[in-house]
C-alpha positions in Angstrom: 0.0 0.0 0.0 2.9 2.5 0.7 4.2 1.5 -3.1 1.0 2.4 -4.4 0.3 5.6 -2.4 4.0 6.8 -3.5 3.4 6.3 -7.0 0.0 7.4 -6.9 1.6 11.1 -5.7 4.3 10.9 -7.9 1.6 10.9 -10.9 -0.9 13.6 -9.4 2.5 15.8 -9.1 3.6 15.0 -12.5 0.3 15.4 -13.9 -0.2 18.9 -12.0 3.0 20.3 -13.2 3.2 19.4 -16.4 6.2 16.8 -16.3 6.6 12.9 -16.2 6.2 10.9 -13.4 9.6 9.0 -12.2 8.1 5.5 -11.4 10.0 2.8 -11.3 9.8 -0.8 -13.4 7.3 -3.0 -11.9 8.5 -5.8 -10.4 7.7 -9.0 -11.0 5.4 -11.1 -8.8 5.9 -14.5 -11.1 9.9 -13.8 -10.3 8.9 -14.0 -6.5 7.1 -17.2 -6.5 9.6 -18.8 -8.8 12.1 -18.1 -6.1 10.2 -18.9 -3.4 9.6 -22.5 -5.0 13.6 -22.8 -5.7 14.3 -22.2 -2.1 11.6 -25.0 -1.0 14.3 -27.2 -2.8 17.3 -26.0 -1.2 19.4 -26.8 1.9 18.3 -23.6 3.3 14.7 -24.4 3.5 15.9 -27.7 5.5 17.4 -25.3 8.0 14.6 -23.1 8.3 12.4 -25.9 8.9 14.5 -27.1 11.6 15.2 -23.6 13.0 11.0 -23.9 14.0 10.7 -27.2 14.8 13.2 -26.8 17.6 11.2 -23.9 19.0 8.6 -26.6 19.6 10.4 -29.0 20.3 8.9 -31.1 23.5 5.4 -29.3 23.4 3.3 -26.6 22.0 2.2 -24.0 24.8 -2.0 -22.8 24.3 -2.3 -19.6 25.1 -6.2 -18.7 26.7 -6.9 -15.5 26.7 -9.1 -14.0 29.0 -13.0 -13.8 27.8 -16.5 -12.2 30.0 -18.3 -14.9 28.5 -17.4 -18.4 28.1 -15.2 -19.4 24.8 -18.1 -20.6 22.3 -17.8 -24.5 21.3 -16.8 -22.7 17.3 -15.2 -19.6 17.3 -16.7 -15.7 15.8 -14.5 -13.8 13.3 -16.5 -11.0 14.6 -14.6 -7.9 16.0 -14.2 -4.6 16.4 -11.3 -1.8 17.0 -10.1 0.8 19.3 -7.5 2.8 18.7 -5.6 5.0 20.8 -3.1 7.4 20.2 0.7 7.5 22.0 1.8 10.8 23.6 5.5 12.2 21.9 7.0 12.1 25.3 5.7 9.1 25.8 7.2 7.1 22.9 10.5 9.5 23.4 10.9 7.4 26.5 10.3 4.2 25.3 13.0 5.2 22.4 15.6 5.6 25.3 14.2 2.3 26.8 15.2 0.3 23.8 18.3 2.5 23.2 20.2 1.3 26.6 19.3 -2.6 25.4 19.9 -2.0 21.8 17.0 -2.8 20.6 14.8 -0.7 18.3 11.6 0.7 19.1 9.8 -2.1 17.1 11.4 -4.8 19.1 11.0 -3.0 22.5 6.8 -2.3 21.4 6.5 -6.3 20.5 8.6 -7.3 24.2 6.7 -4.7 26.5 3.8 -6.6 24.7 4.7 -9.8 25.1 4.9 -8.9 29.4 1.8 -7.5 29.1 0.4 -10.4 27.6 2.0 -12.5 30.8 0.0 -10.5 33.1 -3.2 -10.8 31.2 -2.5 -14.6 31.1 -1.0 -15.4 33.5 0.9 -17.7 31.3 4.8 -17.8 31.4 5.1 -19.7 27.9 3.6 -17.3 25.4 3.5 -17.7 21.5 3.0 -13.9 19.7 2.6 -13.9 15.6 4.5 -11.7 13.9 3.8 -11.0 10.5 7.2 -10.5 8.2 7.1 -9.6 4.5 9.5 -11.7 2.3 10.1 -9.0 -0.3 13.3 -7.5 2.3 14.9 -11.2 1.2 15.0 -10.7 -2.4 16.0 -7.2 -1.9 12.9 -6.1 -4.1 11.7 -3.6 -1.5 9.0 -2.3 -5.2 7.2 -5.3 -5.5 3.3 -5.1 -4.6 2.2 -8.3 -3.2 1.1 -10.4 -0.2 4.4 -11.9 0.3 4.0 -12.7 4.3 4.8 -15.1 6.2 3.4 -14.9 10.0 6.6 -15.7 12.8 5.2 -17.6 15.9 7.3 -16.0 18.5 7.6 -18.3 21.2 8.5 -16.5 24.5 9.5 -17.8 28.4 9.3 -15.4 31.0 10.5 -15.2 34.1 8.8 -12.5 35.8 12.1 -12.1 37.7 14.0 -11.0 35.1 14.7 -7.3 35.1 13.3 -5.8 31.7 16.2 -4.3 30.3 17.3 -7.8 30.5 14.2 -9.7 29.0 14.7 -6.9 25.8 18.4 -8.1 25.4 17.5 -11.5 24.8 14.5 -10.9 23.1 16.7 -8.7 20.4 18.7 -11.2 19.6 15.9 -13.8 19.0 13.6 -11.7 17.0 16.6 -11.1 14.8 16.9 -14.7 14.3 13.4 -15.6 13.6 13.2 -12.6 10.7 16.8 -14.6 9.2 14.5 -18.0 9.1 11.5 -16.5 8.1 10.3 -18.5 4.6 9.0 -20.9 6.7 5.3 -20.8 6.2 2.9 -20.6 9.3 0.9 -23.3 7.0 4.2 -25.5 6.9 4.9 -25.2 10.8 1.5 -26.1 11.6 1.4 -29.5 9.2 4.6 -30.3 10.9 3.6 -29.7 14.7 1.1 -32.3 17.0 -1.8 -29.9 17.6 -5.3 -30.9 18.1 -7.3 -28.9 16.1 -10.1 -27.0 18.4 -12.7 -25.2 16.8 -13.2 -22.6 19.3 -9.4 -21.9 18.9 -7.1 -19.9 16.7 -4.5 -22.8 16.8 -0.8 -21.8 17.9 -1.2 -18.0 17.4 -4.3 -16.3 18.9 -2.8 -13.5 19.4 -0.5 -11.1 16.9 1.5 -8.3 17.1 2.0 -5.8 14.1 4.0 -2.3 13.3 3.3 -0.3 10.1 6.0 2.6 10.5 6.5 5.5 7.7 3.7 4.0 5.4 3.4 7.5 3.7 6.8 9.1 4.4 7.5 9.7 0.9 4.1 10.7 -0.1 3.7 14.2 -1.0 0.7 15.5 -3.0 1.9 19.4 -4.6 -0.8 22.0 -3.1 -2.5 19.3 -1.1 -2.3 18.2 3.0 -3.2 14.5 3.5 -3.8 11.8 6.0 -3.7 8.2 6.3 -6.6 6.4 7.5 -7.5 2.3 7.2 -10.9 1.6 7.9 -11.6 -0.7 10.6 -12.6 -4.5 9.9 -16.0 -6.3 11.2 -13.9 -9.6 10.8 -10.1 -10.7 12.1 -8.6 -14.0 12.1 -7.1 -13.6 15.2 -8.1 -13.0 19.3 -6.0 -10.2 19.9 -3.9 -8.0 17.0 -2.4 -4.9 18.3 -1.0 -3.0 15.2 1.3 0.5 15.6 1.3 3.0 13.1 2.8 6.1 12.5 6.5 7.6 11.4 9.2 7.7 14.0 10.5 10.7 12.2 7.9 12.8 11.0 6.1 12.5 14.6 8.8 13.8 16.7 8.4 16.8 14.7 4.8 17.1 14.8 2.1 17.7 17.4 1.7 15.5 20.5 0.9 12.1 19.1 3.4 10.4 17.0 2.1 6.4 17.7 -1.2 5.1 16.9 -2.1 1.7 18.5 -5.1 -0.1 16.9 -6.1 -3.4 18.6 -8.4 -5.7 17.1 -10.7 -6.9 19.3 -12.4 -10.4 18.7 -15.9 -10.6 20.4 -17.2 -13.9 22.4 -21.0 -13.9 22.1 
């Protein structure tokens, strides 16, 4: 979508003044899938396979979130979204959090998640989806597609462990998950001993998802814009907490820079 939007104000510009638009070639979606089948071949996707299967290795934590009403016998796609905007300060702070770990303000977002997720558990064995688009591998940053594969995070923790700490290590694991990510969710669950349960999303009912700098480089000549996404009445999973905004732009601007939208499933 930020592809499309940047193009799409490159030709209103171009069109407005008179010039023509500087788009770049197209890429090639065929070229993606024919590489994504090669790799299915290779040594690499034997790895990658058994990079995941060790995370499970043993057993498969189920993680229950908390419901007002008991879990129906076949779970509703039915949901519904709040979102709620992050003070400057506020995000400047969690910036310096992440800075004396290392870790970016993604990562630090997806582990302050993951602890809250442990107190609204209970649970110390967590599993959070991640969703990772492939294009980054093929260096083809253009190409429009749905080329995402969703990265069951498993977690431990120890409510012991000092933050700062917990981030460290979660840095470093997050990192290696992205390196082994064309390993489909599809492919991990065909390979794992899970029950199927109706009223369950199965391994990953909960996701975690950052869209930052979607229109960075859109600029329409004369015109102000803003980037909404209309809310769904449907979502696949229990809980999906997606950040949005430009770390950049939003320092600069006004008092909210972060955008949290969580995706609420409802149990009726």
């Amino acid at each position: 979508m930020g592809i499309i939007l940047e193009e799409l104000s490159a030709q209103y510009n171009a069109i407005k003044n008179g010039t023509l638009a500087q788009i770049s070639e197209p890429a090639s979606f065929s070229s993606y899938a024919e590489e994504e089948q090669m790799f299915l071949r290779s040594g690499k996707f034997e790895e990658t396979e058994r990079f995941w299967l060790e995370q499970y290795k043993g057993n498969v934590p189920t993680v229950t979130m908390p419901t007002d009403y008991p879990r129906p016998q076949i779970r509703t796609y039915k949901s519904n979204r709040l979102d709620f905007p992050i003070p400057s300060d506020l995000v400047g702070k969690l910036k310096q959090v992440g800075i004396k770990s290392g870790a970016s303000l993604v990562v630090t977002l997806m582990a302050g998640f993951e602890v809250f997720l442990n107190r609204l558990t209970g649970q110390n064995d967590l599993v959070l989806g991640l969703p990772a688009a492939g294009q980054s591998l093929h260096n083809n940053t253009h190409l429009i597609g749905h080329c995402v594969n969703l990265l069951p995070l498993r977690t431990s923790i120890d409510t012991n462990t000092p933050f700062n700490e917990y981030l460290k290590d979660r840095k470093n694991k997050i990192f290696d998950a992205y390196e082994h990510q064309q390993f489909s969710f599809g492919q991990l669950l065909q390979k794992l001993a899970i029950a199927r349960d109706p009223s369950r999303v199965p391994l990953v009912p909960v996701a975690f998802n950052i869209d930052m700098g979607m229109d960075s480089a859109v600029k329409f000549d004369g015109l102000t814009h803003k980037l909404n996404s209309n809310p769904r009445d449907f979502e696949a999973f229990e809980l999906f907490l997606n950040a949005t905004g430009s770390e950049g732009a939003l320092i600069r601007n006004g008092p909210t820079i972060l955008l949290f939208s969580v995706l609420l499933v409802l149990k009726k």
